[in-house]
SEDO-495171 format. One record per residue: x, y, z of N, C-alpha, C in turn; residue in one letter. Coordinates in steps of 0.05 Angstrom, whole numbers, plus 32768, in hexadecimal, padded with zeros to 4 digits. Atoms other than C-alpha are relative to their C-alpha. Layout:
XYZXYZXYZa/...
***
This chain:
7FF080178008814781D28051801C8000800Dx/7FE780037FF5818981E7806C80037FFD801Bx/7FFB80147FE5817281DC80B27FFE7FEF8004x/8006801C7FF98162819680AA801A7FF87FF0x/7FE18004800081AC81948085800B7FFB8010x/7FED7FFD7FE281CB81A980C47FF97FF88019x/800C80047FE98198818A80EF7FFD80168014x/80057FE97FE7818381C681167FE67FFE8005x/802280037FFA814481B081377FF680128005x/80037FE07FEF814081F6815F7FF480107FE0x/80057FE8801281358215811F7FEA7FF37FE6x/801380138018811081E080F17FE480018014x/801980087FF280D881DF812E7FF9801D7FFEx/800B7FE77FF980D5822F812B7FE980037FE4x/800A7FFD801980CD822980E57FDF7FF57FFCx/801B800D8001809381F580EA7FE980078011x/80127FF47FEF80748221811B7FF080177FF9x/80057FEF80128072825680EC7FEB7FFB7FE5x/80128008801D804B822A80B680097FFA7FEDx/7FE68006801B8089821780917FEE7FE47FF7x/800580178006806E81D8806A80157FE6800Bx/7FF080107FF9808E81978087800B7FEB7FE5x/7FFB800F8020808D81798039800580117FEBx/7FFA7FED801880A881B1801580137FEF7FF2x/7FE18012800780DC81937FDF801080167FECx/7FE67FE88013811581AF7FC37FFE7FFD7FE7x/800080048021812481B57F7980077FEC7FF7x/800180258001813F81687F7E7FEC7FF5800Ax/8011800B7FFE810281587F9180037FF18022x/7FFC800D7FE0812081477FE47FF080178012x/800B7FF87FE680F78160802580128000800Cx/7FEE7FF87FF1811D817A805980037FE48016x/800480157FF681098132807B80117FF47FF5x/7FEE80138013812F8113804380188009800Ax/7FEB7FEF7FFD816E81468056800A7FFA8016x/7FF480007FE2816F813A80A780047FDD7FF7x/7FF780207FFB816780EF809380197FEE7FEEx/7FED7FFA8019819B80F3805C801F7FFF8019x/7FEE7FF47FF881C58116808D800A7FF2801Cx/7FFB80127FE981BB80E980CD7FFF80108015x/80097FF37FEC819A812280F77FEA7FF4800Dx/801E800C7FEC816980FD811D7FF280118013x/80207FEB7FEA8145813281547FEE80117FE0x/80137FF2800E8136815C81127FF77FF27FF2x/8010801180108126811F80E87FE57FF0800Ex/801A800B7FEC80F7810981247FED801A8005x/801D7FE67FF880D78150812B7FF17FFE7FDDx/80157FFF801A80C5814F80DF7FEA7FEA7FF2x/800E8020800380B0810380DD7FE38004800Dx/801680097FF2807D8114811A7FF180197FF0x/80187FE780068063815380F77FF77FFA7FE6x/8003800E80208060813180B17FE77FF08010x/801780117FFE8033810080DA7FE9800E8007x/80147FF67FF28005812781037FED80167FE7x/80097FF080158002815880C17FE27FED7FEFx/800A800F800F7FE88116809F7FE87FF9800Cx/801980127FEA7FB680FA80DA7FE8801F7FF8x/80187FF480047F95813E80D77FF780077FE0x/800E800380157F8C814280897FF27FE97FFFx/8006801C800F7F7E80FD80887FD480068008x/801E80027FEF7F37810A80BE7FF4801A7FECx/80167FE480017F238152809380087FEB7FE9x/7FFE801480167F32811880507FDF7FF77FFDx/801D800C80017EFF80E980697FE2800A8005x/80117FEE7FFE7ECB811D807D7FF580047FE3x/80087FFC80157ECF813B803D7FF07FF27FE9x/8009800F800C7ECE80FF80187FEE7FE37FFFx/8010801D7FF67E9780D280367FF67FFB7FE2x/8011801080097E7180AC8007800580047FE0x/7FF58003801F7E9B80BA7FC980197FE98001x/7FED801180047ECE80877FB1801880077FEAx/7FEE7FF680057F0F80927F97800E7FFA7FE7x/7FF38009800F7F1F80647F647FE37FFB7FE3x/8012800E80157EDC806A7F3580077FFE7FDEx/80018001801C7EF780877EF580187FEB7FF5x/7FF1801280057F3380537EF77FF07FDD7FF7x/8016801B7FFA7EF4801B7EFE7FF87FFF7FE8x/80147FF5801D7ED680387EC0801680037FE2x/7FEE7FFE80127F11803F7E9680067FDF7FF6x/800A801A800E7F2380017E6B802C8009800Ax/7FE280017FF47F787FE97E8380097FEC7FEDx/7FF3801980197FA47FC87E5380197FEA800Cx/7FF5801B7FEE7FCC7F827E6580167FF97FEFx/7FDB800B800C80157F717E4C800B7FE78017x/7FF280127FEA80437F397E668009800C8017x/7FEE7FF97FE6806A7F677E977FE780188013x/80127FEC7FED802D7F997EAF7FE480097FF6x/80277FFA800A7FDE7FB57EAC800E80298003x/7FFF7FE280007FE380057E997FDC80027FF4x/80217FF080007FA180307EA1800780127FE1x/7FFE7FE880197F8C80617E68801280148001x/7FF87FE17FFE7FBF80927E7C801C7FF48000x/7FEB80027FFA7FF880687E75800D80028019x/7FF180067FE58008805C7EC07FFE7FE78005x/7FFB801F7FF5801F80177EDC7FE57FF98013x/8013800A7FF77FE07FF47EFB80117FEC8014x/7FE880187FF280147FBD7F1680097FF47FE5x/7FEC8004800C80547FAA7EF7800B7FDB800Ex/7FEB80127FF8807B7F667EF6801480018011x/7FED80017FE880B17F817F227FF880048011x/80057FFB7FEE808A7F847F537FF67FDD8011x/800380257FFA807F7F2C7F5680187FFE801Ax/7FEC80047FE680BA7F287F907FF280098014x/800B7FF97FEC80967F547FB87FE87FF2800Fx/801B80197FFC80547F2A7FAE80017FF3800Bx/800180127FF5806E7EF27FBD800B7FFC801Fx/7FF47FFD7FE880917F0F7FFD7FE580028014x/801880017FF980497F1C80097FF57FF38008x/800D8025800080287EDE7FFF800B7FFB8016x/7FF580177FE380577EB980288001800E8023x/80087FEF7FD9804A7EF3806C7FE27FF48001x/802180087FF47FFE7EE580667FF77FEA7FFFx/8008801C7FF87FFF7E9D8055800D7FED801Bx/7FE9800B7FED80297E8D80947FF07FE68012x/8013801B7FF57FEB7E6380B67FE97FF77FECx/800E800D80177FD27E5380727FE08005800Cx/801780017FF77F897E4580807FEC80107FE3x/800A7FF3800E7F577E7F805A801080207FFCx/7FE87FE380107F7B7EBB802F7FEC80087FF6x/800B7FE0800F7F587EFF8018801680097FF8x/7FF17FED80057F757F207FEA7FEE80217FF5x/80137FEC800B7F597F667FCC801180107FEAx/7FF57FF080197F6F7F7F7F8480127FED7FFDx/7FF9801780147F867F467F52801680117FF9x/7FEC7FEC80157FAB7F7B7F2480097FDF7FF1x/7FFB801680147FDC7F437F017FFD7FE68006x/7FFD800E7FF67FD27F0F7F31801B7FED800Ax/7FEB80057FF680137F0A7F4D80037FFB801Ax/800980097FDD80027F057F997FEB7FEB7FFFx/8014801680037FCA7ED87F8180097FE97FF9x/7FF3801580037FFB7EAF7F6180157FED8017x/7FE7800F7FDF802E7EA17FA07FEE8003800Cx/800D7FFC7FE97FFA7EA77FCB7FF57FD57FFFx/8011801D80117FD67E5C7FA480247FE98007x/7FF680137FFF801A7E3F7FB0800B7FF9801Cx/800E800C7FE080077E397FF77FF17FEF8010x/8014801E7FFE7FCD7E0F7FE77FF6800C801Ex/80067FFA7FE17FA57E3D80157FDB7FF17FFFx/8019800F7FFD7F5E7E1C80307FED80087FEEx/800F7FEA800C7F397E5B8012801280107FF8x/7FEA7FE080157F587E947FE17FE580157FF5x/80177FE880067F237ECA7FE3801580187FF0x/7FF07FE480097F357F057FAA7FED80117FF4x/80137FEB80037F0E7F477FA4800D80087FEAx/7FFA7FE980127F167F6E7F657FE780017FF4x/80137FE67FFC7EF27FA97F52800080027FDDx/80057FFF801D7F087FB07F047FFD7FEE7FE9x/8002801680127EE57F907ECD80147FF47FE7x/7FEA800A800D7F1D7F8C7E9E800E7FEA8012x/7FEC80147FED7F487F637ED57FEA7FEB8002x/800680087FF67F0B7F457EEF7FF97FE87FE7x/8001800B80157F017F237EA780137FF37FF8x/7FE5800D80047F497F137E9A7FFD7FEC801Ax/8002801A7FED7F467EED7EDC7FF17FDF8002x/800F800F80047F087EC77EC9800E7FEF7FE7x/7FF3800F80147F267EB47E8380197FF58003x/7FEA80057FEF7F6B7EA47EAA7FF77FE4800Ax/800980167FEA7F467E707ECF80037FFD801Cx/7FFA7FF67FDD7F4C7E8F7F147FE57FEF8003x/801880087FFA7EFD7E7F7F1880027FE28005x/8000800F7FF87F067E3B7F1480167FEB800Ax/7FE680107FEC7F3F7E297F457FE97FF4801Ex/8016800E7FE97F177DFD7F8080068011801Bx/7FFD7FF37FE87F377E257FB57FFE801C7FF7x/800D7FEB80047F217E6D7F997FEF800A7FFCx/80187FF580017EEE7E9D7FA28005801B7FEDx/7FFC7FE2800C7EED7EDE7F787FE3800B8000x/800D7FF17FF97EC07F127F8F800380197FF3x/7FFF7FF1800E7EB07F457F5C7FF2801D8008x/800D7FE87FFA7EA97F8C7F6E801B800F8015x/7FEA7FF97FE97ECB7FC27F9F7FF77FFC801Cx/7FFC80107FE97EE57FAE7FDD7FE580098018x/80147FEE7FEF7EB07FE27FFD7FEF7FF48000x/8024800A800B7E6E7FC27FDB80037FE2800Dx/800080217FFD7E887F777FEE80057FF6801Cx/7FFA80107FDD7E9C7F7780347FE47FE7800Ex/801880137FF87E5B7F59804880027FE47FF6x/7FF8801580187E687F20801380167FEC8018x/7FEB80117FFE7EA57F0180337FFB7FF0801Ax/800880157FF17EAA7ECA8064800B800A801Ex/800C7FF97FE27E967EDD80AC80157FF78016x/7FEF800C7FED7EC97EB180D2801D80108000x/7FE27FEA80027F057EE180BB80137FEF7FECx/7FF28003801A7F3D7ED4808E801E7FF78017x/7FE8800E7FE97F887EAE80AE8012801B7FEEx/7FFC7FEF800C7FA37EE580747FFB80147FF5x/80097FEA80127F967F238054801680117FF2x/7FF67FF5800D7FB37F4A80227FF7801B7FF3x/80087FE9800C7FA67F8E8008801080197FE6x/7FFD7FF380107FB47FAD7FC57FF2800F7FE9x/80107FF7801B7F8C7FDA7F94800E80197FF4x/7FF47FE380107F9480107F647FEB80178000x/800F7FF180027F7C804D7F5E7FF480148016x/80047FFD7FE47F7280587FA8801180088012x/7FE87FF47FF57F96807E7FD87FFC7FF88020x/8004800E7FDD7FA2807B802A7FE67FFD800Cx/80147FF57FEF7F628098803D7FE87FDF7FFCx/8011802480047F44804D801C80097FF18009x/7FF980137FE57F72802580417FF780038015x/800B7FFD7FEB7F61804880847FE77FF57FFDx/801C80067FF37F198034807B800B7FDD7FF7x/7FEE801E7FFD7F337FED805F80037FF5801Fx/7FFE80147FE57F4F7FE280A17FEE800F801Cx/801580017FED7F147FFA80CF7FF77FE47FF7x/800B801C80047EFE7FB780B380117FE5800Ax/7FF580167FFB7F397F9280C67FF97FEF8016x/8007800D7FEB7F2E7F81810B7FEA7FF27FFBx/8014801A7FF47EEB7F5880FF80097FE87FE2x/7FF18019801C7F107F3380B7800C7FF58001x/7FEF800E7FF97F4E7F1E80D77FF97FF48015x/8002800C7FE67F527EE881018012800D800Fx/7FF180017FEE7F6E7EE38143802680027FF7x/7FE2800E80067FB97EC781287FFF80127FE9x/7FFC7FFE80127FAE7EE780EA801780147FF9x/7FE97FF1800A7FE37F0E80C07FF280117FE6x/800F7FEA801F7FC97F49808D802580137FFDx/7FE87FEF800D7FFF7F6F80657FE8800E7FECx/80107FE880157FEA7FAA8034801880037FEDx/7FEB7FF48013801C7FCA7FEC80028019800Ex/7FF87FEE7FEC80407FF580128006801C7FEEx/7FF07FF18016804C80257FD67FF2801A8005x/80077FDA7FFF803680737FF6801480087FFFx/7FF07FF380078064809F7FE1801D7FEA7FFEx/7FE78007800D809680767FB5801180067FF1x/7FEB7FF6801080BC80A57F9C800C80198016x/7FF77FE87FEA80CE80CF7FDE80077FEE8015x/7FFC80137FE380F280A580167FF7800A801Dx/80147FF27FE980D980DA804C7FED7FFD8007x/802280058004809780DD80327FF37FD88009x/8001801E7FFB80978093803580097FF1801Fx/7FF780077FE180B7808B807A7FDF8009800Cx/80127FF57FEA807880BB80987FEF7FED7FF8x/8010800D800A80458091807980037FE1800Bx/7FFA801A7FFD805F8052808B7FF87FFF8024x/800A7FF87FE48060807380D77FE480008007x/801F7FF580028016808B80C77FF87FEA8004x/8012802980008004803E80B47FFC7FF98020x/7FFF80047FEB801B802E80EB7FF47FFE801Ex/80157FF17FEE8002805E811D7FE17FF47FFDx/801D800580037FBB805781067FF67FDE8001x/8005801D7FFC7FB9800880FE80017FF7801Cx/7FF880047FE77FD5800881437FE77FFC8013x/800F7FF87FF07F9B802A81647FE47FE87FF5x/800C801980037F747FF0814980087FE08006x/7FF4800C7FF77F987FC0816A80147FEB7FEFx/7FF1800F80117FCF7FA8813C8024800D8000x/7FE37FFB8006801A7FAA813C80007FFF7FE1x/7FEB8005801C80467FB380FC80207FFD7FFBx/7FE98005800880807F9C80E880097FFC7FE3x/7FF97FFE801A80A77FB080A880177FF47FF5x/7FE2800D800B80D47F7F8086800D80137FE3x/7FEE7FFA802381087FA5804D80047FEF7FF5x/7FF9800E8011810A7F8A8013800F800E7FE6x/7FF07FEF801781447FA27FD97FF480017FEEx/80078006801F81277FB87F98800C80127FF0x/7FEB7FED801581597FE77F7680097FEB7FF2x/7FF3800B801B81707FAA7F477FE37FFC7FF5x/80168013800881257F987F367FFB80247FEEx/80157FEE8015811B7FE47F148017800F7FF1x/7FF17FE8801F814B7FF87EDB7FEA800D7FF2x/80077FEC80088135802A7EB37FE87FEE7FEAx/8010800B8010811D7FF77E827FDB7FF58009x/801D80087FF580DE7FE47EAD7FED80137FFFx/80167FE6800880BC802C7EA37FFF80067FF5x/800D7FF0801380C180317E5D7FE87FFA7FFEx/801680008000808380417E487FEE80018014x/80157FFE7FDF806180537E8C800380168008x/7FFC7FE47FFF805380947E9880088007801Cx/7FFB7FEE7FE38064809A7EE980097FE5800Cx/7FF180187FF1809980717F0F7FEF80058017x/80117FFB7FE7806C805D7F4880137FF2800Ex/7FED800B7FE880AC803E7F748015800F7FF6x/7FDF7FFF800880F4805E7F71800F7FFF8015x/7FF680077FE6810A80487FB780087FEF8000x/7FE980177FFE8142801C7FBE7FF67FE78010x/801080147FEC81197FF97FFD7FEF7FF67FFCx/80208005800480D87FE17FF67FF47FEA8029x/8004800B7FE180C27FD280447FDB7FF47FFBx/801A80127FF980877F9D804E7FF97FF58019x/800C7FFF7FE9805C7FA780807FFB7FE18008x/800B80177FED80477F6B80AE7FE980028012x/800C80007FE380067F7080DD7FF67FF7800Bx/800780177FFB7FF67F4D810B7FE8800A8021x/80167FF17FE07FBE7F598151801380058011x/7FEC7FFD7FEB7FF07F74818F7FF57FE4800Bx/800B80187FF67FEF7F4281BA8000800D801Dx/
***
């Protein structure tokens, strides 16, 4: 930690040569990534960024190995989620999606409806992206969700019968086949329960779902409570979407007034505490 204080790359690269962890954290809970980038050392905040990633690329390939043909989010599927005005919490008392998170939604919406046309979305949760997304008045509004509690509330909601919506019941895995062949002008990606290694396969599917023009965004929320952690990840996205032929671009958006303290009573794990909240954009290179 105290070489990425003082920025001493010479000695932070010996260390990582040695097998030092690149995500160790201190007793505040900061990575030495957090410290050089704290500190405004850039060569050692760029040696720990690329080894944070490459650390990540090769767990990610002995991940999916391990875990072919299991899924990640079953006992969350199977559990029963309870519904308040401001948020959906699972059996364990953790936030499913929160009301302060509607700004972001609708920052959403309006990236993927940009040539209107047909919108996917995947994972309802409160229907807050579902809702700005409808005041686009898009051609088609395709929305996948996976849990029957939501998938019920939506139906009795009257999602089912809006003339421009489809709702496709099940996970995103089982339904791909299901959806409409010509591609989507939007896409959207949010679920619970699910970690990177389900996005990555997510977007092996992008390229034949998005159109040409189209615009897909994902909830950018890996590691929201570590700005390091959250920088490599965002790199990782990146990286990997890339080699599928897609730029990204991340707009900031402020949300340090949207989370006083009062928004986590009752919730057992702040899943954001980052001042930023950066929303991806992607689009085909050209």
């Amino acid at each position: 930690m105290h070489a990425a204080k003082t920025g001493n790359a010479e000695i932070i690269s010996a260390l990582l040569e040695a097998g030092a962890p690149w995500n160790a954290l201190s007793p505040s809970n900061l990575s030495a990534g957090d410290f050089a980038m704290e500190a405004g050392h850039q060569e050692a905040f760029d040696l720990l960024l690329k080894t944070g990633i490459q650390s990540e690329l090769i767990l990610g390939t002995i991940a999916r190995k391990e875990t072919k043909n299991e899924y990640s989010n079953q006992e969350y599927l199977q559990d029963r989620v309870t519904f308040s005005e401001d948020k959906i919490m699972n059996n364990e008392s953790k936030g499913v999606m929160m009301s302060w998170e509607k700004p972001l939604m609708e920052a959403h919406a309006k990236a993927i409806c940009t040539n209107g046309g047909s919108i996917l979305n995947v994972g309802f949760g409160m229907g807050l992206v579902d809702t700005a997304i409808q005041q686009y008045n898009p051609t088609k509004h395709t929305i996948i969700e996976a849990h029957p509690d939501v998938y019920k509330r939506m139906i009795e909601s009257g999602w089912g019968e809006k003339e421009n919506v489809r709702i496709v019941f099940g996970r995103w895995q089982d339904v791909l086949g299901e959806l409409d062949e010509c591609g989507y002008d939007g896409i959207f990606f949010d679920t619970y329960g699910e970690y990177y290694e389900d996005l990555w396969e997510f977007h092996q599917n992008l390229p034949k779902l998005l159109k040409p023009d189209g615009v897909y965004s994902y909830f950018n929320g890996f590691c929201g409570s570590n700005a390091f952690f959250h920088v490599v990840y965002c790199n990782l996205v990146t990286l990997e979407i890339e080699s599928l032929g897609f730029s990204t671009q991340f707009i900031p958006l402020p949300v340090k007034d949207c989370l006083g303290d009062e928004v986590w009573e009752g919730v057992k794990q702040k899943y954001w505490q980052l001042d930023t909240y950066y929303l991806p954009v992607c689009q085909f290179s050209e």
